[in-house]
C-alpha positions in Angstrom: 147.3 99.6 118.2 148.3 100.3 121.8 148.3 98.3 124.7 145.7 95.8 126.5 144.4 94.7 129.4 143.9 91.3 127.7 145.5 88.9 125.3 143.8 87.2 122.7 143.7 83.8 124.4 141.6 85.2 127.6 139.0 86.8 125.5 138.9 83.4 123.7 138.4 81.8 126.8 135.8 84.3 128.4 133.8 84.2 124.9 134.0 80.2 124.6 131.9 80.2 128.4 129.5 82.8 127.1 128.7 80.3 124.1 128.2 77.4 126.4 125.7 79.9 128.4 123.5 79.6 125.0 121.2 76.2 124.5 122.1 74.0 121.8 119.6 75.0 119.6 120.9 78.1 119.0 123.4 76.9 116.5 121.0 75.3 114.4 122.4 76.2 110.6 125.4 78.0 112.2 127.9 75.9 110.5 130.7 78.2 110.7 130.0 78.6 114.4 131.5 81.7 116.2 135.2 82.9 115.7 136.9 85.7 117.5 139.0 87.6 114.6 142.6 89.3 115.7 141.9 92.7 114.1 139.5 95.7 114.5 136.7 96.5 111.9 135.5 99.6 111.0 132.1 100.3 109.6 132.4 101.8 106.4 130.1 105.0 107.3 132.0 105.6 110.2 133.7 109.2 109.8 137.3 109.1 110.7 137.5 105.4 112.1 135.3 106.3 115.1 132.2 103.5 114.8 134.0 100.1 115.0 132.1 97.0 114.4 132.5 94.6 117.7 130.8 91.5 116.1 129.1 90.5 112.6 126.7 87.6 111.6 127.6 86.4 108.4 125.5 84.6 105.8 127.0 82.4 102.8 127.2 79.6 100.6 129.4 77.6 103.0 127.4 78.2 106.1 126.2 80.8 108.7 129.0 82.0 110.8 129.1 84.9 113.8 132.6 86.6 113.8 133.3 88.8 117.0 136.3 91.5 116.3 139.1 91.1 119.2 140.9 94.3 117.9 137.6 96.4 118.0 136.8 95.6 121.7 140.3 95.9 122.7 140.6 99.3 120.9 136.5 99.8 122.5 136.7 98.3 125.9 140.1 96.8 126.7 140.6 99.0 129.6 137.2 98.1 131.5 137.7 95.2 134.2 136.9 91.8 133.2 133.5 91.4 134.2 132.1 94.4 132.4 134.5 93.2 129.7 132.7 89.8 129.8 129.5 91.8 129.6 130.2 93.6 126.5 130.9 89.9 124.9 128.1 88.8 126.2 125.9 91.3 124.5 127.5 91.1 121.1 127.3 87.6 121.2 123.2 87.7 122.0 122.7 90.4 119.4 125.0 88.7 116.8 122.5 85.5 117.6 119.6 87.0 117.4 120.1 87.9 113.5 121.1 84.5 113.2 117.9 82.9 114.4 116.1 86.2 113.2 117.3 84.9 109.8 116.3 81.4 110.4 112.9 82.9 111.2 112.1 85.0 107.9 112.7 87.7 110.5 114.5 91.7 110.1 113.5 93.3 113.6 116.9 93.7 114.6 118.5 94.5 111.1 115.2 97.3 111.1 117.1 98.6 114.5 120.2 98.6 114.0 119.5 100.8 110.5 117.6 103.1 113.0 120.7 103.3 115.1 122.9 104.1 111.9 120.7 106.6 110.9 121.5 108.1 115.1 125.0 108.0 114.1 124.4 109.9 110.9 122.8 112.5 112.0 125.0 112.8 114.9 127.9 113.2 112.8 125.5 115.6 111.1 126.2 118.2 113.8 
């Protein structure tokens, strides 16, 4: 997978003080809370492993979760300094929340977006 800038353990510890930036009601129904997962995701209409996915809310019989992909920002951003590091967290993090409490709403705004977005990278890819 190639080398990084950062181990595991200090994006853990960067992501855990972007969570405690977020007021409390945030989590509200997010029983699985957030976990950073060792490995890289791909989307499955990327075209030759080239659209990673760098976090995921996830809906389910045993809770609400948000999983953020270490591997994928490592293999996406490991080489950038820490605080623009901290930023890309930091907006995974917000968007990953925002389908959870879109969800809690009866909302799809940002699902709506991000399928607009896909539909970029298609036709992109297109070309």
């Amino acid at each position: 997978m190639g080398e990084y800038n950062y181990t595991i353990e200090e994006v853990e510890e960067i992501l855990e003080d972007l969570v405690h930036e977020l007021p409390q009601e945030f989590f509200n129904k997010l029983h699985g809370g957030v976990s950073l997962i060792d490995q890289s995701k791909y989307h499955p209409e990327g075209i030759g492993q080239d659209l990673y996915i760098m976090g995921e809310y996830q809906k389910g019989i045993y809770g609400n979760m948000i999983r953020i992909y270490y591997g994928s920002f490592m293999n996406v951003y490991g080489y950038l300094p820490k605080e623009k590091l901290k930023e890309k967290l930091r907006d995974t993090l917000r968007h990953e929340f925002r389908h959870h409490l879109e969800h809690l709403a009866g909302e799809r705004g940002l699902e709506i977006q991000d399928e607009i977005e896909l539909e970029k990278y298609r036709k992109s890819r297109e070309k």
